[in-house]
C-alpha positions in Angstrom: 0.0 0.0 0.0 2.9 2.0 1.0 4.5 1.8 -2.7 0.7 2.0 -4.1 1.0 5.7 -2.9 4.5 6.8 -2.9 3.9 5.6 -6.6 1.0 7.7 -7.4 2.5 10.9 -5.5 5.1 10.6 -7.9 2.9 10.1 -10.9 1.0 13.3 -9.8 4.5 15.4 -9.4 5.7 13.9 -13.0 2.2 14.9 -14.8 2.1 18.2 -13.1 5.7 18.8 -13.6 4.4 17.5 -17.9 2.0 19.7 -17.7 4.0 22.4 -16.3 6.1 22.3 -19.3 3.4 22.6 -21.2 1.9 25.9 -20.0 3.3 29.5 -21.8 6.6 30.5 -20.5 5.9 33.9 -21.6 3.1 36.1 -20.2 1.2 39.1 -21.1 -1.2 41.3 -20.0 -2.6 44.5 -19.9 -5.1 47.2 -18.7 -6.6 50.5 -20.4 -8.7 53.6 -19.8 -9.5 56.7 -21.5 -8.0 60.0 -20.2 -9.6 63.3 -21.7 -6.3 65.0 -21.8 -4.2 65.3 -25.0 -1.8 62.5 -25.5 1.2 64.7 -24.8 0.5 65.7 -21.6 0.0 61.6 -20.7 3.4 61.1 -22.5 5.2 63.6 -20.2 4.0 62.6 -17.4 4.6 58.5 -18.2 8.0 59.2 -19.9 9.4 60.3 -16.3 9.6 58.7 -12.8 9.1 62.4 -11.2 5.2 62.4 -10.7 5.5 57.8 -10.2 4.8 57.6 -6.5 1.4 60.1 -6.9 -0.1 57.1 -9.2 1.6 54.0 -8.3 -0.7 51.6 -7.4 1.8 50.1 -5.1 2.5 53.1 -3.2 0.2 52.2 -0.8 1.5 49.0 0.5 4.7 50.1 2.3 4.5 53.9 3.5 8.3 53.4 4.9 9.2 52.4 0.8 12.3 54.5 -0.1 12.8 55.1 -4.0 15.4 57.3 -6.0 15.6 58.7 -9.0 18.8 58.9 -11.1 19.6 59.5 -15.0 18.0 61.9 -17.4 15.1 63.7 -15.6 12.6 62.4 -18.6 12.7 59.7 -21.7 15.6 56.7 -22.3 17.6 56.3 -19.4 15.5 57.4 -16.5 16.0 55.1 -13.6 13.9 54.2 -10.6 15.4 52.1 -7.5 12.5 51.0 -4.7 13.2 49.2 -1.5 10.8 48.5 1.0 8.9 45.7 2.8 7.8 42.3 1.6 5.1 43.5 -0.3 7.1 45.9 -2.5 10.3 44.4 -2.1 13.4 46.0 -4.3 14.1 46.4 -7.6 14.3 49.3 -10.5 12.4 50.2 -13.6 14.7 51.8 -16.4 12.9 53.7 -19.9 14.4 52.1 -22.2 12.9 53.8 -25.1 9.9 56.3 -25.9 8.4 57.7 -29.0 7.0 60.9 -28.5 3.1 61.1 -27.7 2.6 57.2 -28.6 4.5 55.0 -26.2 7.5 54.6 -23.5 8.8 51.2 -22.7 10.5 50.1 -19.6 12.5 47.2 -18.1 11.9 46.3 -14.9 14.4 43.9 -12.6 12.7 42.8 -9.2 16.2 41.0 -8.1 15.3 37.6 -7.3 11.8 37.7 -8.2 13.3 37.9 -12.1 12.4 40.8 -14.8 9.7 42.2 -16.9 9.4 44.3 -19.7 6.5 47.0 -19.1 4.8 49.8 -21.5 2.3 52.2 -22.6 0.9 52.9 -25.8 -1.1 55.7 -26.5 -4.0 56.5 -29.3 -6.1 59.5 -29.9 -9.6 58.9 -28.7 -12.4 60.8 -28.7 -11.4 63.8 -26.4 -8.8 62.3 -25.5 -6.4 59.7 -25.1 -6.7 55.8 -25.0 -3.8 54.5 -22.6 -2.6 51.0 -22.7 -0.6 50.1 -20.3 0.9 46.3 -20.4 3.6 43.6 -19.5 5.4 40.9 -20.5 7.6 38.5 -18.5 9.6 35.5 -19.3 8.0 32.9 -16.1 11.1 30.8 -16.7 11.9 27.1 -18.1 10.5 25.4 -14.9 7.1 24.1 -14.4 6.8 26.3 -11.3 7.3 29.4 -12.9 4.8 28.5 -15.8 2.0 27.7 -13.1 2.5 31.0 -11.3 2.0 32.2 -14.9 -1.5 31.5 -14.9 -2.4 34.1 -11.8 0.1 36.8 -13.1 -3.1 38.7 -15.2 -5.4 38.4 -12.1 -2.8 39.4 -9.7 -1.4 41.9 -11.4 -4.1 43.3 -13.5 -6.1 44.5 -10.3 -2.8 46.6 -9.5 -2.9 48.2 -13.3 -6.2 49.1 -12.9 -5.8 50.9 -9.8 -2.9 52.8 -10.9 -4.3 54.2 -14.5 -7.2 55.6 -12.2 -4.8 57.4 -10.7 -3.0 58.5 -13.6 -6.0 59.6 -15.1 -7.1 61.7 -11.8 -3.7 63.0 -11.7 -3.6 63.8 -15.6 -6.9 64.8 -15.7 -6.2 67.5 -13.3 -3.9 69.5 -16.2 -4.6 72.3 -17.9 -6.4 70.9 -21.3 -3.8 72.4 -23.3 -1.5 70.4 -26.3 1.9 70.7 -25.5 3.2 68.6 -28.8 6.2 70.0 -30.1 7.3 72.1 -27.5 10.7 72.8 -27.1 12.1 73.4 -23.5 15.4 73.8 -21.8 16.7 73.5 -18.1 19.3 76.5 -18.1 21.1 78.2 -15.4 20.6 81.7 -15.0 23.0 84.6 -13.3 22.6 87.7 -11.6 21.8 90.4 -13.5 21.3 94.3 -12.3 18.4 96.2 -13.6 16.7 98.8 -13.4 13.2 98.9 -13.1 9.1 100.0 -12.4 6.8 98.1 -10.6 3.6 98.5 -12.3 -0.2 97.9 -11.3 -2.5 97.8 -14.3 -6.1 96.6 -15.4 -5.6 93.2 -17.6 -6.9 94.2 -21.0 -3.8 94.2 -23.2 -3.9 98.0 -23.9 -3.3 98.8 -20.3 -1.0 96.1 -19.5 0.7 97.7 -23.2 1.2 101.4 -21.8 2.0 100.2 -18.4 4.9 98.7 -19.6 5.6 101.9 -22.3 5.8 104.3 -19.6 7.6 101.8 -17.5 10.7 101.4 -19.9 10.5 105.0 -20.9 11.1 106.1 -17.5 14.1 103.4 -17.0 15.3 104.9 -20.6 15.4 108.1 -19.4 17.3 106.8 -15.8 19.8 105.2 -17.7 20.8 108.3 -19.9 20.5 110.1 -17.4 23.1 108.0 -15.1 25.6 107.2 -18.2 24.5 103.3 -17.5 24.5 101.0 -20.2 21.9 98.6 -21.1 23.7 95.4 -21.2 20.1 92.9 -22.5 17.0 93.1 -24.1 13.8 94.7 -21.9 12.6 92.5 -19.3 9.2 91.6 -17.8 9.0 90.0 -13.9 5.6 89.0 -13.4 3.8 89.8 -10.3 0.0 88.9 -8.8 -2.9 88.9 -10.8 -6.1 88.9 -10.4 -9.0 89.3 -11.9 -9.5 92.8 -12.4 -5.2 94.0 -12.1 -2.5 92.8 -12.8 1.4 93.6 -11.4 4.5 93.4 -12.9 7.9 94.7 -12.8 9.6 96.4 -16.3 13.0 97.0 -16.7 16.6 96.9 -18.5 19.8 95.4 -17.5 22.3 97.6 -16.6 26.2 97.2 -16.5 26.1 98.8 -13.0 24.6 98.8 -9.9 26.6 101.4 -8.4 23.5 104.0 -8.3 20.7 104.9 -6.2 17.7 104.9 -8.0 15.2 107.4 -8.4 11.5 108.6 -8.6 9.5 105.3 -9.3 13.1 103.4 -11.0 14.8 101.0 -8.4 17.9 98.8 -8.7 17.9 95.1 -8.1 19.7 92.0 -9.1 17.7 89.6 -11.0 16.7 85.7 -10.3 19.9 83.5 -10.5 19.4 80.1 -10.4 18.1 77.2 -12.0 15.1 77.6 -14.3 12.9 76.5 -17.6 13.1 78.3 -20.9 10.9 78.7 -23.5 10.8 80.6 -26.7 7.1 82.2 -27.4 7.4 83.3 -31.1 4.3 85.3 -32.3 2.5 88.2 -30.9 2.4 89.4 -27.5 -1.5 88.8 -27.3 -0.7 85.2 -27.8 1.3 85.3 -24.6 -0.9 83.8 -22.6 -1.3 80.7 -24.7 2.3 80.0 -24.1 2.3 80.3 -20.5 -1.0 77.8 -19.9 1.5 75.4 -22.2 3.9 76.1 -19.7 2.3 75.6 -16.7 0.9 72.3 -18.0 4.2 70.9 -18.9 5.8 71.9 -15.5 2.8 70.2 -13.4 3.0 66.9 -15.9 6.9 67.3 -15.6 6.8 67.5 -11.7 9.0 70.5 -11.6 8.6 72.9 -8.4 8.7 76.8 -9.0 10.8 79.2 -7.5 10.0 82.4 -7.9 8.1 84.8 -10.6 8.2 84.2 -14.3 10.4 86.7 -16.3 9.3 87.4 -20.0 12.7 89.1 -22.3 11.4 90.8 -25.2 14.3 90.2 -27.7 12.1 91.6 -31.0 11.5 95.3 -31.4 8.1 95.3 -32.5 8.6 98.4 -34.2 10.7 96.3 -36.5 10.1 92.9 -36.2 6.4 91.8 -37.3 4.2 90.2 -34.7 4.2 87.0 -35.9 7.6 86.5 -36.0 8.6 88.7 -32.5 10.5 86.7 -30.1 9.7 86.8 -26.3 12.0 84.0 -24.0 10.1 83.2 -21.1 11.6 81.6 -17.9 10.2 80.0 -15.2 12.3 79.8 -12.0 12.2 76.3 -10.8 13.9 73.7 -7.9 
């Protein structure tokens, strides 16, 4: 009797272990939603591991988790590390490549839990933007592997459909504003002296128009006035607005700051530090277009400001046409 069932344990381990062999060794699965934001504001804010732990769908299950970020701040070659208790365990997720506005692909290693390869696809959908986001791991040659296979979609696909909710909350969240195309750079900026107004005006552009005028033709007259020379275009440092005013400082950089100033002109050094340029290229009504852009990109980038927005107006409009006037705008950022 004894054989009888040693016999027939081993029979069951051999046909399970057959049938083991027999299962996929490679798995897939995936999860989508709809998110009614552009496709390049989900592409920013998937091809980066800045804004990760606000949608994760693991971030819940270890509040102690540590993770860092190292590499490129966006696309191919951003890196995140995790560590953290048995439910998270450790491991990192590299971009390995990404395709602007349609997909980003990662590798993921979870140490001696094995790897993955993870990704999103993204297709215009009606107002909007139909996100796909799968994997595909290699369960190993052993039967054991292959038979966890078989749970990977149900235990995993829960956790993918908890984390594009976020991710759609979080996106959804944006300005609704298409930031395809645009072209920004992280730049260090020095000190600079000027010489400036502040300025209070209503915010209709004709007001916000002659503020500045009389602004910079009071600093003009300061600097002659002074023997200073203006050493960079006219700048804008933009203060509160609301709904009815709007503040601002205009002025010139100078090559000194060795003078007092006078009347309603001051002295000051501008922001130096890190920050995010932009070049607007049209008309200054169209300002504002560029700055909700902005704004957008920042919040999908995870970037924190610093300090007040400064607008240099490198085009004389008196002899540059509107459309093609340049204004570089900056945003001061951590």
């Amino acid at each position: 009797m004894l054989k009888k069932i040693i016999l027939s344990v081993v029979g069951i381990v051999v046909l399970l272990a057959v049938i083991g062999m027999l299962l996929p060794r490679q798995v897939h699965l995936e999860r989508s939603i709809d998110i009614d934001r552009p496709a390049s504001l989900v592409y920013a804010t998937v091809n980066s591991f800045q804004r990760f732990a606000e949608w994760s769908p693991w971030a819940d299950l270890d509040p102690n988790m540590t993770q860092s970020i190292e590499g490129p701040r966006t696309g191919v070659g951003a890196k995140l590390s995790w560590s953290g208790n048995d439910k998270v365990g450790t491991g990192t997720q590299v971009i390995t490549a990404s395709e602007a506005n349609v997909s980003v692909d990662n590798d993921l290693d979870f140490g001696d839990m094995g790897k993955a390869k993870a990704g999103f696809r993204l297709t215009p959908a009606e107002g909007g933007t139909h996100v796909v986001w799968s994997m595909d791991a290699d369960m190993g040659a052993g039967p054991v592997g292959r038979y966890f296979g078989l749970f990977m979609d149900k235990a995993v696909g829960a956790d993918y459909e908890k984390g594009l909710a976020r991710l759609k909350t979080l996106i959804e969240k944006l300005p609704a504003v298409d930031i395809a195309g645009m072209v920004v750079d992280e730049v260090e900026l020095p000190a600079h002296a000027i010489a400036y107004v502040s300025k209070t005006t209503a915010t209709d552009n004709a007001a916000i128009s002659k503020g500045y005028a009389d602004a910079y033709a009071a600093v003009g007259t300061f600097i002659a006035k002074n023997q200073l020379t203006a050493t960079g275009a006219p700048v804008g440092i933009d203060g509160a607005m609301s709904e009815t005013s709007y503040s601002f400082d205009a002025g010139i950089p100078i090559d000194r700051a060795d003078v007092e100033g006078a009347g309603d002109v001051q002295i000051k050094d501008s922001y130096a530090g890190k920050a995010l340029k932009f070049v607007h290229v049209g008309p200054y009504e169209t300002l504002e277009d560029s700055y909700r852009k902005m704004d957008a990109y920042i919040a999908a980038q995870g970037y924190e400001k610093n300090g007040a927005t400064m607008a240099v107006y490198v085009d004389d409009p008196t002899k540059v046409p509107a459309e093609e006037m340049r204004t570089e705008l900056y945003w001061p950022v951590k």
